[in-house]
C-alpha positions in Angstrom: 70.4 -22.7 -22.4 72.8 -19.8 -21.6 71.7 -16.2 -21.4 73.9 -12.9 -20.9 72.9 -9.6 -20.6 74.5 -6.4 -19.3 74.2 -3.3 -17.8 77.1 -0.2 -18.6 77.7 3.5 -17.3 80.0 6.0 -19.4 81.1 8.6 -17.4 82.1 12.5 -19.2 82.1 15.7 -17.8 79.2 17.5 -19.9 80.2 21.7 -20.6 79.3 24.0 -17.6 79.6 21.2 -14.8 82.4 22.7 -12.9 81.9 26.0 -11.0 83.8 28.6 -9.7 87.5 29.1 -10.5 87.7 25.4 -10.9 86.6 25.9 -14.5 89.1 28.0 -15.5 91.3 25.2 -16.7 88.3 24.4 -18.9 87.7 27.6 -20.3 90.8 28.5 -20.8 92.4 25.0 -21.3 94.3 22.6 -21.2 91.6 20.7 -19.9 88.7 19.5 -21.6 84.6 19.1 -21.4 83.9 16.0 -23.2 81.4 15.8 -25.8 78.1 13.5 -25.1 78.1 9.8 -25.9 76.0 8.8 -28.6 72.9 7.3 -28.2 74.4 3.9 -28.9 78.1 2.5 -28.0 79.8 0.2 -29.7 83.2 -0.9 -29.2 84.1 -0.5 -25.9 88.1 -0.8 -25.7 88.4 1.6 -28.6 85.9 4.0 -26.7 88.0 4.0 -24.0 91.1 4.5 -25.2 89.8 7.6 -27.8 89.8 10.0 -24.8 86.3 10.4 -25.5 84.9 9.3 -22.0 86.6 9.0 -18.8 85.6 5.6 -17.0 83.6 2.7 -18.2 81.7 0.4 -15.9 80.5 -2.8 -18.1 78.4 -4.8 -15.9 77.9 -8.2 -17.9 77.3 -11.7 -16.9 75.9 -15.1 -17.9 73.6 -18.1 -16.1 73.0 -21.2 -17.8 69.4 -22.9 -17.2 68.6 -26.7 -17.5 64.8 -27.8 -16.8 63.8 -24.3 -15.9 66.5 -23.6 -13.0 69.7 -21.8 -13.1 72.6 -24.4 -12.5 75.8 -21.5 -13.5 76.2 -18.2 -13.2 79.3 -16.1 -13.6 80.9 -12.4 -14.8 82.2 -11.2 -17.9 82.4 -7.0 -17.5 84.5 -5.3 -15.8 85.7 -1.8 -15.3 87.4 0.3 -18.4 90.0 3.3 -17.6 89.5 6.1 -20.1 92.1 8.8 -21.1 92.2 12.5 -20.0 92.6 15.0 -23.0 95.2 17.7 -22.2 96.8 20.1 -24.3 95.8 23.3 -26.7 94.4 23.7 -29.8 94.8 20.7 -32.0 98.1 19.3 -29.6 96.5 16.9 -27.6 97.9 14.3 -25.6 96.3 11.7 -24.0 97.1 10.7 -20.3 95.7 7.5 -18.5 93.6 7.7 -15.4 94.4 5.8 -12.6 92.5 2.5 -12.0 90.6 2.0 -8.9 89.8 -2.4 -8.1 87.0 -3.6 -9.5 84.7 -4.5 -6.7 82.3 -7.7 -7.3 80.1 -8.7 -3.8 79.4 -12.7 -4.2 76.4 -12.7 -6.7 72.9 -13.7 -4.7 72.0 -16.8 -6.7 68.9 -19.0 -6.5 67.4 -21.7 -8.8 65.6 -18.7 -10.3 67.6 -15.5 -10.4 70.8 -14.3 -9.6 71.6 -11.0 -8.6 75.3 -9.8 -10.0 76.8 -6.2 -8.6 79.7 -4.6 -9.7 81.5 -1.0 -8.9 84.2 -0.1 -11.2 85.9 3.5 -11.3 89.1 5.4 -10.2 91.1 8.8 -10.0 91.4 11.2 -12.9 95.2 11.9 -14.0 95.6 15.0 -12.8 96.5 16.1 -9.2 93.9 18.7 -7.7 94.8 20.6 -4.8 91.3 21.5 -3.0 90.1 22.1 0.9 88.1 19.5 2.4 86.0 19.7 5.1 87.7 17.7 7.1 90.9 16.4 8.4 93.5 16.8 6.9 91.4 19.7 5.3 93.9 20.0 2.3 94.3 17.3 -0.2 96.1 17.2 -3.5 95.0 13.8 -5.0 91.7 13.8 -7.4 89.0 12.8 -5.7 87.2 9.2 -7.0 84.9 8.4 -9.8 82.5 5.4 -9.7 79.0 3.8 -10.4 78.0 0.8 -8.5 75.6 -1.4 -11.0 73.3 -4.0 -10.4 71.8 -6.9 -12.7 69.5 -9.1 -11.9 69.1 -12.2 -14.6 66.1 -15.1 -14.1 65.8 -18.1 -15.6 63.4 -17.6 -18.0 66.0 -15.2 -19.6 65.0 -11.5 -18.7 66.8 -9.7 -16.8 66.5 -6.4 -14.8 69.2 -3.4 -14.5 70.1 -1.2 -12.1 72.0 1.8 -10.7 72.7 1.6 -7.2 74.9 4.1 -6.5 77.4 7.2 -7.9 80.4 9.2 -7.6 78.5 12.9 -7.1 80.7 13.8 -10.2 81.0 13.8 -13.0 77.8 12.7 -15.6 77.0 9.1 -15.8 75.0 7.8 -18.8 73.6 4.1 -18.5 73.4 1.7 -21.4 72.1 -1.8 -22.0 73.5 -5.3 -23.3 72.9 -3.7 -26.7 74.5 -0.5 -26.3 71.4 1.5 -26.2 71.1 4.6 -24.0 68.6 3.9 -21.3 68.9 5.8 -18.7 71.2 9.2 -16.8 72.2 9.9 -13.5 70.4 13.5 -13.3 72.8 15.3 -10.5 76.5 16.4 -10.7 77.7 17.8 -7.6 81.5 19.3 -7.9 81.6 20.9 -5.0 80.6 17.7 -3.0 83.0 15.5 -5.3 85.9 17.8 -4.4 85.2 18.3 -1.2 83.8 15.2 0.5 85.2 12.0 -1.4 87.9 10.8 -0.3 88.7 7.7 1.6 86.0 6.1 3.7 83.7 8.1 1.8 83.3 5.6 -1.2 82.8 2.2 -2.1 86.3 1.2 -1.3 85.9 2.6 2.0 82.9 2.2 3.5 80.2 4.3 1.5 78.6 4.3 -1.5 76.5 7.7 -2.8 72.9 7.5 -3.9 72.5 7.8 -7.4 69.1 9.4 -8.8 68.5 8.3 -12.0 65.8 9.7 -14.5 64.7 8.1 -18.3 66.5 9.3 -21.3 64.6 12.4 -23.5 64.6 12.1 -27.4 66.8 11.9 -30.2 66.0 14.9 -31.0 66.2 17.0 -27.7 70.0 16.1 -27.7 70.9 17.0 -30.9 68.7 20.3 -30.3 71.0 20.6 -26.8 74.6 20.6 -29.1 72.6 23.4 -31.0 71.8 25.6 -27.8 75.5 24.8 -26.0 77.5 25.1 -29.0 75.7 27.0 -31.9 77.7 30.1 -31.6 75.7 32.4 -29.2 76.8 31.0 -25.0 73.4 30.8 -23.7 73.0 31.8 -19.8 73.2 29.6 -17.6 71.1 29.8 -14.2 70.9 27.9 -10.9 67.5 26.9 -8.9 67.5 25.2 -5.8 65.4 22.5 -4.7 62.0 23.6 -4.5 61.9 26.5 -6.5 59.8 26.7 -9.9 61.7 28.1 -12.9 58.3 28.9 -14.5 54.6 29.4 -13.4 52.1 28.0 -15.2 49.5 30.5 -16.7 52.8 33.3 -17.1 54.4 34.8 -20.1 57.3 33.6 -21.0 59.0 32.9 -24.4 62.6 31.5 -22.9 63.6 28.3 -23.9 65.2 26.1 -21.4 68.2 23.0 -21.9 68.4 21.2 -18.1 71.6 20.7 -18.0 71.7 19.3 -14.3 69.0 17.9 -11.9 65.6 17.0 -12.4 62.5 19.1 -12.7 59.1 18.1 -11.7 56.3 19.0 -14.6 53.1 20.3 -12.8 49.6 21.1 -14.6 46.8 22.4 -12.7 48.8 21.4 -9.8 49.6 17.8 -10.6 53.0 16.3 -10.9 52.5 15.0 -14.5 56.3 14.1 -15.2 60.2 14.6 -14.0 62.7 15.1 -16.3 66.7 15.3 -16.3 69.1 16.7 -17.6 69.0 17.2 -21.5 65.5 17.7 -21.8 63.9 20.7 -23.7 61.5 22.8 -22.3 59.3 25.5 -22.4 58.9 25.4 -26.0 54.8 25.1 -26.4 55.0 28.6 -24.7 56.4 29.8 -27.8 54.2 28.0 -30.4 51.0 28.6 -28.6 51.1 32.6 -27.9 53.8 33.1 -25.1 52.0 31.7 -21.8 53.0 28.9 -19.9 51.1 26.0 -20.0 53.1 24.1 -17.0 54.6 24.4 -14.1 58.8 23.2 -13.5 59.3 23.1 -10.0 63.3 22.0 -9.4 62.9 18.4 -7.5 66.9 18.7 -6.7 69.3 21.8 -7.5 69.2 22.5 -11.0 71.0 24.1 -13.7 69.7 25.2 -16.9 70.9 26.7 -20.0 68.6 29.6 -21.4 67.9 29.9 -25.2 65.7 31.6 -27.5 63.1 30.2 -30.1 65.5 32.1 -33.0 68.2 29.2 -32.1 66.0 26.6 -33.1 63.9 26.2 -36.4 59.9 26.5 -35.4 59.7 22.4 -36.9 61.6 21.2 -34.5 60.3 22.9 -31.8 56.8 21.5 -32.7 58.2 18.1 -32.7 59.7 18.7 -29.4 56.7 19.7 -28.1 54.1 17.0 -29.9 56.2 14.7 -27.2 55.5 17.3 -24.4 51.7 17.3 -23.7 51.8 15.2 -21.0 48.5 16.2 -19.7 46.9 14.3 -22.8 48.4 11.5 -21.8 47.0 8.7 -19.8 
């Protein structure tokens, strides 16, 4: 019997991720924020080449079992190079990104389970002259993008997925052997990317960057987010650091909130009922049930969140949204 599974990240660069004057070619153009990847992928060559994303990693592999043991194994995935959208307007042109090696550590196999890991990335097209905070403190190649995945396949024909590690920048959204979205890596640091990563300081040096990686929110909550970023009114944006609460549980309060990076910790009566990443909605049951907070969002990691209002979203959705919300009724 032969079984195959997978595990893929799709990497973008989600509106408001870069700070500072670095954004300015964003605003301004010619370069581009990409737009989310659906909640399912399909084909990935023609994903790739669309200039829709900018690096896929497609972790998939086989093992054949006879009698109950695993007697094969081997890899199919490997890393996809996406294109970089430059230009004004509707002139676009579409330039290659430069590919890094795939990297594939000797699979741990026993007669029950074998253990695949892949890292797949590279640099984006364009040159960008930034300080670093180290010798030789002024670099103009782009730093590197990458995720380092892990698979884990048994003979009885489950398997396990998992993230093990991440370029700081930009977003990476994990899928499964059927395409589904399962999964985000919840922090984008630019300032780190830019800064720090560079030579031994990733997997094709001597380093790898921890990856922290929360569940996926609903259907719902990201088409609600296109509504907040890109309804016609910019929402604010502000920044929390670790450790601070964005709101106090038992406060008015009638803002609603898009996390557009980190995670936040949910807290009710002073218990740490959830965390939640980056595309989640919040703070709506404040404004169907009479302006008072019923939780407290303490920031877990540096956040950022984009600030909205209930007239940007129809009251029926934002009861659905929060009918998925009241976590303290759950067990």
């Amino acid at each position: 019997m032969r079984y195959e599974s997978a595990i893929i990240s799709v990497s973008w660069i989600p509106s408001e991720a870069v700070p500072g004057m670095m954004r300015l070619p964003f605003d301004l153009g010619p370069v581009h924020y990409d737009d989310p990847p659906g909640d399912q992928i399909g084909d990935i060559p023609t994903l790739t080449r669309s200039g829709a994303v900018r690096f896929i990693n497609e972790l998939r592999a086989w093992v054949e079992v006879e009698d109950g043991w695993i007697v094969r194994h081997g890899h199919l995935g490997r890393g996809w190079i996406g294109r970089t959208k430059i230009g004004f307007g509707t002139r676009m042109f579409l330039f290659r990104a430069i590919a890094m090696r795939d990297i594939r550590p000797e699979p741990e196999a026993s007669k029950l389970a074998v253990r695949f890991v892949q890292t797949a990335g590279g640099r984006p097209p364009l040159p960008l002259p930034r300080k670093l905070n180290r010798p030789p403190f002024v670099q103009i190649m782009p730093p590197v993008v990458w995720t380092t995945l892990g698979l884990t396949m048994k003979a009885d024909g489950s398997s396990t997925p998992e993230v093990m590690g991440a370029s700081p920048f930009p977003r990476h959204w994990i899928y499964d052997a059927a395409g589904k979205l399962i999964q985000k890596v919840a922090v984008t640091d630019f300032k780190s990317w830019s800064g720090d990563i560079f030579g031994e300081r990733t997997p094709w040096g001597s380093e790898d960057s921890p990856a922290f990686v929360t569940e996926v929110e609903t259907a719902l909550e990201r088409e609600l987010s296109q509504t907040i970023m890109r309804g016609g009114t910019k929402p604010q944006i502000r920044t929390l650091p670790a450790g601070k609460t964005l709101v106090e549980q038992g406060q008015p309060g009638e803002a609603l909130f898009l996390l557009l990076d980190g995670v936040l910790a949910v807290e009710v009566d002073g218990k740490s009922l959830a965390e939640v990443g980056p595309g989640a909605i919040l703070g709506e049951r404040a404004v169907l049930e009479g302006g008072t907070r019923t939780a407290t969002l303490r920031a877990l990691t540096p956040v950022r969140v984009a600030v909205a209002t209930a007239e940007q979203i129809s009251p029926e959705a934002l009861a659905e949204v929060a009918s998925g919300h009241r976590r303290e009724e759950k067990p």
